[in-house]
C-alpha positions as CSV (number, residue, x, y, z in Angstrom):
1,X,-6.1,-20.3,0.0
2,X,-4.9,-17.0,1.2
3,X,-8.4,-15.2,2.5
4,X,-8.2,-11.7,-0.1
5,X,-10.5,-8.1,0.4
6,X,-9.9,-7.3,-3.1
7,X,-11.2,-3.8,-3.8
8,X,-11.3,-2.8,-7.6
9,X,-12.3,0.9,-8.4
10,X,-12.9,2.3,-12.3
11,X,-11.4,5.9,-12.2
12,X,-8.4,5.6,-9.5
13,X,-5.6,7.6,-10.9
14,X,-2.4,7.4,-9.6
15,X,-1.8,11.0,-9.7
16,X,-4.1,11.5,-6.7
17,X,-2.6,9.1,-4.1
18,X,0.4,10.1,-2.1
19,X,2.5,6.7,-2.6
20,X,2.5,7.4,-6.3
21,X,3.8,10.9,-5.6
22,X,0.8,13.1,-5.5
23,X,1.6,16.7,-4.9
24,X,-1.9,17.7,-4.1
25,X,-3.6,15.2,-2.5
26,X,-3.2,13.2,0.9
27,X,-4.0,9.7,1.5
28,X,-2.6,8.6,4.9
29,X,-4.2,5.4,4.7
30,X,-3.0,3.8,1.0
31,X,0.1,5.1,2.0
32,X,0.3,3.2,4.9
33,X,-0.8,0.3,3.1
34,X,2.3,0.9,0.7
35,X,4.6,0.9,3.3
36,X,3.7,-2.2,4.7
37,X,2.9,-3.8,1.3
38,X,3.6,-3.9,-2.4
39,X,3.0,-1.6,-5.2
40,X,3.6,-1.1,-8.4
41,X,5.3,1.7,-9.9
42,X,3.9,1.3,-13.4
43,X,0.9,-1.1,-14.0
44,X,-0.8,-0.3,-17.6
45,X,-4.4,-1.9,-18.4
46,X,-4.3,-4.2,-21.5
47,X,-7.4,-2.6,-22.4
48,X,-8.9,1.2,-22.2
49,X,-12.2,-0.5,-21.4
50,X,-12.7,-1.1,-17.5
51,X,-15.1,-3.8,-17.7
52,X,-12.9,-5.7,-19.8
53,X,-10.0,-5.1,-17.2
54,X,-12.5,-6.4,-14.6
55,X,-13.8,-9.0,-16.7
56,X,-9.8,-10.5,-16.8
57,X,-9.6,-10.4,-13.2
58,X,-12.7,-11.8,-11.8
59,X,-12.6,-14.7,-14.5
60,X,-13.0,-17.9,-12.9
61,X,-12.8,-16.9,-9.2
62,X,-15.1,-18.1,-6.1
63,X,-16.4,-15.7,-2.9
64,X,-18.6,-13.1,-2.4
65,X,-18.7,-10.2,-5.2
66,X,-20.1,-6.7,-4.2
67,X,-20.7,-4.3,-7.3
68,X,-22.6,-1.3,-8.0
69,X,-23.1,-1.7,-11.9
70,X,-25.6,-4.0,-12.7
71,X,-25.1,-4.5,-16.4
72,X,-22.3,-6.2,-16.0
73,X,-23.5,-10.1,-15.8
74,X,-20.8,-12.0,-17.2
75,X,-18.8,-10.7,-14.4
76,X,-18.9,-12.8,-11.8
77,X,-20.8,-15.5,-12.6
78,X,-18.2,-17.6,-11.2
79,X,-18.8,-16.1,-7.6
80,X,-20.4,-18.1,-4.9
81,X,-22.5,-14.9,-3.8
82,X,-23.0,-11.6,-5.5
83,X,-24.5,-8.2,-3.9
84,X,-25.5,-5.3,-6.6
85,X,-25.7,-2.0,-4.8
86,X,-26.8,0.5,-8.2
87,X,-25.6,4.0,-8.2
88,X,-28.7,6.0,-7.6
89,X,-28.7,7.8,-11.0
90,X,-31.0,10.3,-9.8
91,X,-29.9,11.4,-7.1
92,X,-27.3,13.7,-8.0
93,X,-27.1,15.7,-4.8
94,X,-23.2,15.9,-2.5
95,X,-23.2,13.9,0.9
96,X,-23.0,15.7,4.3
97,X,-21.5,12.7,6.4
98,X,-19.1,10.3,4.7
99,X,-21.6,7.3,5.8
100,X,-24.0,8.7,3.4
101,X,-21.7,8.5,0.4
102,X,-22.6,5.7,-2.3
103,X,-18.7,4.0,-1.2
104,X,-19.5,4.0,2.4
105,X,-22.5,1.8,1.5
106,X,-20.5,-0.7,-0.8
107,X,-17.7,-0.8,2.1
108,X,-20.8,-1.2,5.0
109,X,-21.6,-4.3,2.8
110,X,-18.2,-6.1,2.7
111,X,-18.4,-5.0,7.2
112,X,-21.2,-7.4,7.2
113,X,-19.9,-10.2,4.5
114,X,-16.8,-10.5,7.1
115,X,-18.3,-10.4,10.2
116,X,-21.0,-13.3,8.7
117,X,-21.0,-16.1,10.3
118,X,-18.6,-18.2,7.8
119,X,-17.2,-15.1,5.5
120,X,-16.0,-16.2,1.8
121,X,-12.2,-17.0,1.4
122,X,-12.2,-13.9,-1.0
123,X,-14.5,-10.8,-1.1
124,X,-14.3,-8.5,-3.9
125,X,-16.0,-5.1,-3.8
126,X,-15.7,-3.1,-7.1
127,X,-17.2,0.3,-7.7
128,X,-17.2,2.6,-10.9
129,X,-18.6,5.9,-8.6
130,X,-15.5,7.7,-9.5
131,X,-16.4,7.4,-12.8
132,X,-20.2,8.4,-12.4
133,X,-21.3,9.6,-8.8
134,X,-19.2,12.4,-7.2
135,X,-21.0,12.5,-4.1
136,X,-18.0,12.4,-1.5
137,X,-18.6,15.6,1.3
138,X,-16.3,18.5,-0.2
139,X,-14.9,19.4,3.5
140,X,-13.0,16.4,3.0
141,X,-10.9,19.0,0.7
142,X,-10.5,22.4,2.6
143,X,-10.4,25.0,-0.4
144,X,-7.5,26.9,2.2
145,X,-5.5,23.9,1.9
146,X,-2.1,24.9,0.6
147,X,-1.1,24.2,-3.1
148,X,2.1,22.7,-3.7
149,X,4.2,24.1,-6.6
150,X,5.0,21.0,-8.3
151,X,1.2,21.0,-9.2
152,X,1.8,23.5,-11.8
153,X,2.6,20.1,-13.8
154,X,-1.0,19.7,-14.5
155,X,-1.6,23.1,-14.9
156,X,1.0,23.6,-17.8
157,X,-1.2,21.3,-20.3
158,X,-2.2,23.6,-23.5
159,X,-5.2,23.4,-24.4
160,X,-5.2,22.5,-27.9
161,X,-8.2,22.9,-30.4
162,X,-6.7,20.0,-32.3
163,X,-7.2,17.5,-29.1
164,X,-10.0,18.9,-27.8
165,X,-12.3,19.2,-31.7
166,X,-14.9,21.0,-29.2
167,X,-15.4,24.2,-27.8
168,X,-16.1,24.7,-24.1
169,X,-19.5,23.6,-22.4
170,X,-21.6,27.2,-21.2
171,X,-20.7,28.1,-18.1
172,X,-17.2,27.0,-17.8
173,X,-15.6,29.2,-20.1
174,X,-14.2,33.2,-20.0
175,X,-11.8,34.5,-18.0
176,X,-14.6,34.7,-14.7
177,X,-14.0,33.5,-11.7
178,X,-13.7,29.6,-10.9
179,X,-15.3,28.2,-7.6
180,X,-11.9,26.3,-5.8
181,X,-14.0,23.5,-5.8
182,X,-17.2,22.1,-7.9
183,X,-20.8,20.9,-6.3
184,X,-22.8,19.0,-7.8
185,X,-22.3,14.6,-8.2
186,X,-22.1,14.4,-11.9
187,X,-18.2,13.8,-13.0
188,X,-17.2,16.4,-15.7
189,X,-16.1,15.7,-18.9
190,X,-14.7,18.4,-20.0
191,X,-12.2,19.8,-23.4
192,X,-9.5,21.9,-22.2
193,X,-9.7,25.3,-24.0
194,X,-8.0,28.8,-24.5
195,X,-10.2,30.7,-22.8
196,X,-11.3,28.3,-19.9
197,X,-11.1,30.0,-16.2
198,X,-7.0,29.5,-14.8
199,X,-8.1,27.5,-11.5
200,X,-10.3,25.6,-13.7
201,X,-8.2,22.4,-13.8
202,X,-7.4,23.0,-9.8
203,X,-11.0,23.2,-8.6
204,X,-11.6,19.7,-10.5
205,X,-8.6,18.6,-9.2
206,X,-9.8,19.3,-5.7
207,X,-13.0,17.9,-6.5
208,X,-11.8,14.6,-7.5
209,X,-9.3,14.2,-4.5
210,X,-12.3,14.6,-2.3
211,X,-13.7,11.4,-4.0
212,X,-10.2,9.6,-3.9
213,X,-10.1,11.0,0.4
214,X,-13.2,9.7,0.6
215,X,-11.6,6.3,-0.6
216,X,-8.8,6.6,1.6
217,X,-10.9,7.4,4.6
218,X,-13.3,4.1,4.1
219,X,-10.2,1.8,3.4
220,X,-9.4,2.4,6.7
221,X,-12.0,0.3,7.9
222,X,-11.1,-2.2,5.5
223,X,-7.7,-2.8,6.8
224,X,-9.3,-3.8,10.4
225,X,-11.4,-6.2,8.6
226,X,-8.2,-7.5,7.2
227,X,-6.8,-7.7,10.1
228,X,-9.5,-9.0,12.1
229,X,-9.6,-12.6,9.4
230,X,-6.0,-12.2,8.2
231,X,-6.5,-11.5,4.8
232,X,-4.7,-10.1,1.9
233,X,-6.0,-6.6,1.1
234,X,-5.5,-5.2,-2.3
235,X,-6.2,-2.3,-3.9
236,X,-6.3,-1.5,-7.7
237,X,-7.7,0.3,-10.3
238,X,-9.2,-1.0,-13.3
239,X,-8.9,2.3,-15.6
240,X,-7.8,5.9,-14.5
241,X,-9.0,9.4,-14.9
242,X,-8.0,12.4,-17.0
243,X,-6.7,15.5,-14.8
244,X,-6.3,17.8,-17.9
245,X,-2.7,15.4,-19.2
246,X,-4.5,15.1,-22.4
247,X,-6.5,18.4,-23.0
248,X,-9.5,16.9,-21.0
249,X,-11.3,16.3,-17.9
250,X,-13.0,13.4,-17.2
251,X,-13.0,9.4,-17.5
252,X,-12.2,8.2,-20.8
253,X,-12.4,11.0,-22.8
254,X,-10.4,12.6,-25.4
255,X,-7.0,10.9,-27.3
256,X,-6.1,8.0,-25.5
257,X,-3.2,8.9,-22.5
258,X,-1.1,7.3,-19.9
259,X,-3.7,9.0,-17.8
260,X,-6.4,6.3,-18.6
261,X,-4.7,3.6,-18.6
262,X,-2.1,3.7,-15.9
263,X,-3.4,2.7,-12.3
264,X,-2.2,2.1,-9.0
265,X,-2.2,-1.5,-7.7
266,X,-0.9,-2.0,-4.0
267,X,-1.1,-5.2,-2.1
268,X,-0.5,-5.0,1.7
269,X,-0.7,-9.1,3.1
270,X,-1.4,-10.0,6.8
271,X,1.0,-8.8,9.5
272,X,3.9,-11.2,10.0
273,X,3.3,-13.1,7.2
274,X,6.2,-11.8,5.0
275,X,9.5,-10.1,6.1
276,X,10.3,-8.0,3.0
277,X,7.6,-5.9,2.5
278,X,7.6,-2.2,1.7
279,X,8.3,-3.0,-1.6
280,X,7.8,-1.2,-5.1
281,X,7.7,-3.0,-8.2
282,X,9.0,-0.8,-11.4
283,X,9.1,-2.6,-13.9
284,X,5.7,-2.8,-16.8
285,X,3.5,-4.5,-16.3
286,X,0.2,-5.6,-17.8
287,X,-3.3,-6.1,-16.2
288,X,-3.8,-9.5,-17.3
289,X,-0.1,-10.7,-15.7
290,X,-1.3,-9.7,-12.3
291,X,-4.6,-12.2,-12.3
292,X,-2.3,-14.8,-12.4
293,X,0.3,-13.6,-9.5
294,X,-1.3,-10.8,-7.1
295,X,-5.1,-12.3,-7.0
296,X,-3.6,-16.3,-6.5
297,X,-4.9,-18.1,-4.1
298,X,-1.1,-19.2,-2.5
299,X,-0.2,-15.4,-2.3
300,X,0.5,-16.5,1.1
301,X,3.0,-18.4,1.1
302,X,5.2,-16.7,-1.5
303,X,5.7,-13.0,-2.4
304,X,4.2,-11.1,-5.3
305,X,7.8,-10.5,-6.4
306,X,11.1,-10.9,-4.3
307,X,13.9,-8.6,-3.8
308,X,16.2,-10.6,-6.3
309,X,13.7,-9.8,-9.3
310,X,13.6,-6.3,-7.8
311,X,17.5,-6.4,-8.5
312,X,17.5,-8.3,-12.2
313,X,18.4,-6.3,-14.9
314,X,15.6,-5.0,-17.0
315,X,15.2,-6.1,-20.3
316,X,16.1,-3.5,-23.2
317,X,13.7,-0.7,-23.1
318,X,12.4,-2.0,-26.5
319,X,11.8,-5.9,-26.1
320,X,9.4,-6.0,-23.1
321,X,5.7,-4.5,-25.4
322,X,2.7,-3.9,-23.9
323,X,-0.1,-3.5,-26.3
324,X,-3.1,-2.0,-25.4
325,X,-6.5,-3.0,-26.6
326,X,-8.4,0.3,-27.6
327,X,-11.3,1.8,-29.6
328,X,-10.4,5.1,-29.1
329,X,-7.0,5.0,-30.7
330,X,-5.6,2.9,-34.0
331,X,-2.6,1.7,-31.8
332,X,-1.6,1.9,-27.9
333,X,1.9,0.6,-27.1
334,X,3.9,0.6,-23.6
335,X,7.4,-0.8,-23.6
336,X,9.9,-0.1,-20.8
337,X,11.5,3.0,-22.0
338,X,8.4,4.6,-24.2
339,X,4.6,5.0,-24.6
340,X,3.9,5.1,-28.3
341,X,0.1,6.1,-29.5
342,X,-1.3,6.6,-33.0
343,X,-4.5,8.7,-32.9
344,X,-7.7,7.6,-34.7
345,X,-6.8,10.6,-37.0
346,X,-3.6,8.5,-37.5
347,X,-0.9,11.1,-35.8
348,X,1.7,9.6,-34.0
349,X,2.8,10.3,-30.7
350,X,6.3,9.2,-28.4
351,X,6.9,9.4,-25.2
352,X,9.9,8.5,-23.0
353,X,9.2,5.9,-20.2
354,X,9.0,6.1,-16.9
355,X,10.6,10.0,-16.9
356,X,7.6,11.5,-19.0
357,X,4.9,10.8,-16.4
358,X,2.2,12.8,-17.8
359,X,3.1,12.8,-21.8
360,X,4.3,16.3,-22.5
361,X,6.9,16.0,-24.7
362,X,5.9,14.2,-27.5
363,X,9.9,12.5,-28.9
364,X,9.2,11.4,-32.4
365,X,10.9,13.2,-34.1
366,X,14.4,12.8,-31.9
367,X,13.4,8.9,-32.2
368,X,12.0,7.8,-35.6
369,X,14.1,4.2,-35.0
370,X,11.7,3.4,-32.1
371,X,8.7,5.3,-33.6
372,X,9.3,2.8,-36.5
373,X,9.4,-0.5,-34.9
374,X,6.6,0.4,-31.9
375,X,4.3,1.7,-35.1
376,X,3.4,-2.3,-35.9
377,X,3.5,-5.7,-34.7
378,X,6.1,-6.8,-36.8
């Protein structure tokens, strides 16, 4: 089989890395894995619940499994050799040096699982810190770093009392001023509201793309220890993370979004081994498709998809359905031209696919014929 560093991450949203367009963060280093690799464009999780994701991936593989969430069992019990590195819970204090950082220590494992004196065919590190340990040093975001003006994207979400049902946590609200970025390790999760500080959504912005630099700074160990055994390296998330798209901040809260369940998967294979690389993938496509294709053992000696399916005519926007599995909504479709969601309270939402990145104009009432058939399995 192909030798694989597979790293998974719970949180990773594509709106923070460069290759998927990110106007206000910088990662040189998953960039220049895209460019030498494979990505794709629009990857939706068949289910809102990242173990689950994880659970479909893993399932039946062999290596050496790193992971830092111990109540997870049933994941990989296939695996010849598993490491569990917990997330100190109570240590909620930022890291100076990014060797200190809860990441660094996961990717310090996988240095010594390659350089061991017969390293597994596949090692798999997965990590949910993005979700629940912020502790990445802030420098790694200068607050004087300039702010591009396509970010006012985010920044045009309304708060809506109707999304949000909450009022704002003390401390964050009023019209006061708003540090450019937050301290502290403990993620927010956070409803959007009238009266919250205007750089609110910025500083958390910045305060997650130090997390995702920190990331992009440690994978560039990872592609020398690629490159030193010839392995495939891939990258991918396994849910994403709320930047305000949905009148909140924070993983896996409020009404289910393309936020949480759109991430970035990007596969870079050994030098020389493929001609046509550089590639991007647009078409949907479901978490569970890609165990079968990207995370193959023979990935080696064929491409995760050529430049003649690159070419083929998509199917209709409406006969390629994605359906996502979901307690926090009643239904969660993704076709090729729309992302259709009915709310727990049973509103129904529409949006038009890929152009409406981050859901803000909700269609269903210019499109009740596909509001109709996307509403039910039928």
């Amino acid at each position: 089989m192909t030798r694989q560093i597979v790293i998974t991450l719970a949180g990773l949203s594509v709106d923070a890395i460069g290759c998927y367009g990110s106007a206000f963060n910088q990662t040189p280093t998953i960039d220049a894995m895209a460019s030498d690799g494979f990505v794709w464009d629009r990857l939706v999780c068949h289910d809102d619940r990242p173990d689950v994701v994880l659970a479909s991936l893993v399932s039946s593989r062999t290596g050496g499994l790193l992971i830092d969430d111990g109540t997870m069992p049933a994941v990989g019990q296939t695996f010849d050799s598993v490491q569990t590195i917990p997330i100190d819970s109570a240590d909620r204090s930022v890291a100076n040096r990014v060797e200190d950082t809860h990441f660094s220590r996961l990717v310090q494992r996988l240095d010594e699982a390659v350089n061991a004196d017969k390293p597994p065919e596949r090692l798999w590190l997965h990590s949910g810190f993005l979700a629940r340990h912020w502790d990445a040093p802030r420098d790694l975001f200068p607050v004087d770093e300039s702010w591009d003006d396509d970010d006012q994207e985010f920044l045009d979400t309304e708060p809506s009392a109707a999304l949000s049902g909450e009022t704002a946590p003390s401390g964050t609200s009023g019209e006061g001023a708003c540090p450019p970025i937050f301290e502290g390790a403990e993620p927010p999760v956070h409803p959007m509201v009238a009266d919250d500080p205007v750089d609110l959504i910025m500083a958390w912005m910045r305060t997650y793309g130090c997390q995702v630099r920190l990331i992009d700074q440690l994978l560039d160990r990872c592609v020398d220890l690629a490159d030193q055994i010839d392995a495939t390296l891939i990258l991918m998330g396994t849910s994403g993370f709320n930047l305000g798209q949905n009148g909140w901040i924070g993983h896996g809260c409020g009404p289910l979004r393309s936020a949480q369940i759109q991430v970035p998967l990007i596969v870079r294979t050994p030098q020389g081994i493929h001609r046509d690389v550089g590639m991007r993938w647009p078409k949907l496509t479901g978490s569970q498709d890609v165990a079968a294709t990207v995370f193959a053992e023979d990935l080696v000696n064929r491409l995760p998809f050529t430049a003649e399916q690159w070419a083929a005519d998509s199917v209709d926007a409406i006969d390629q359905i994605l359906v996502t599995q979901t307690e926090t909504a009643d239904r969660c479709v993704n076709t090729s031209g729309w992302f259709y969601v009915r709310d727990s309270d049973q509103s129904e939402h529409l949006y038009l696919k890929p152009d409406d990145r981050h859901d803000h104009n909700d269609v269903g009432r210019l499109a009740p014929n596909a509001l109709d058939r996307l509403s039910t399995d039928g």
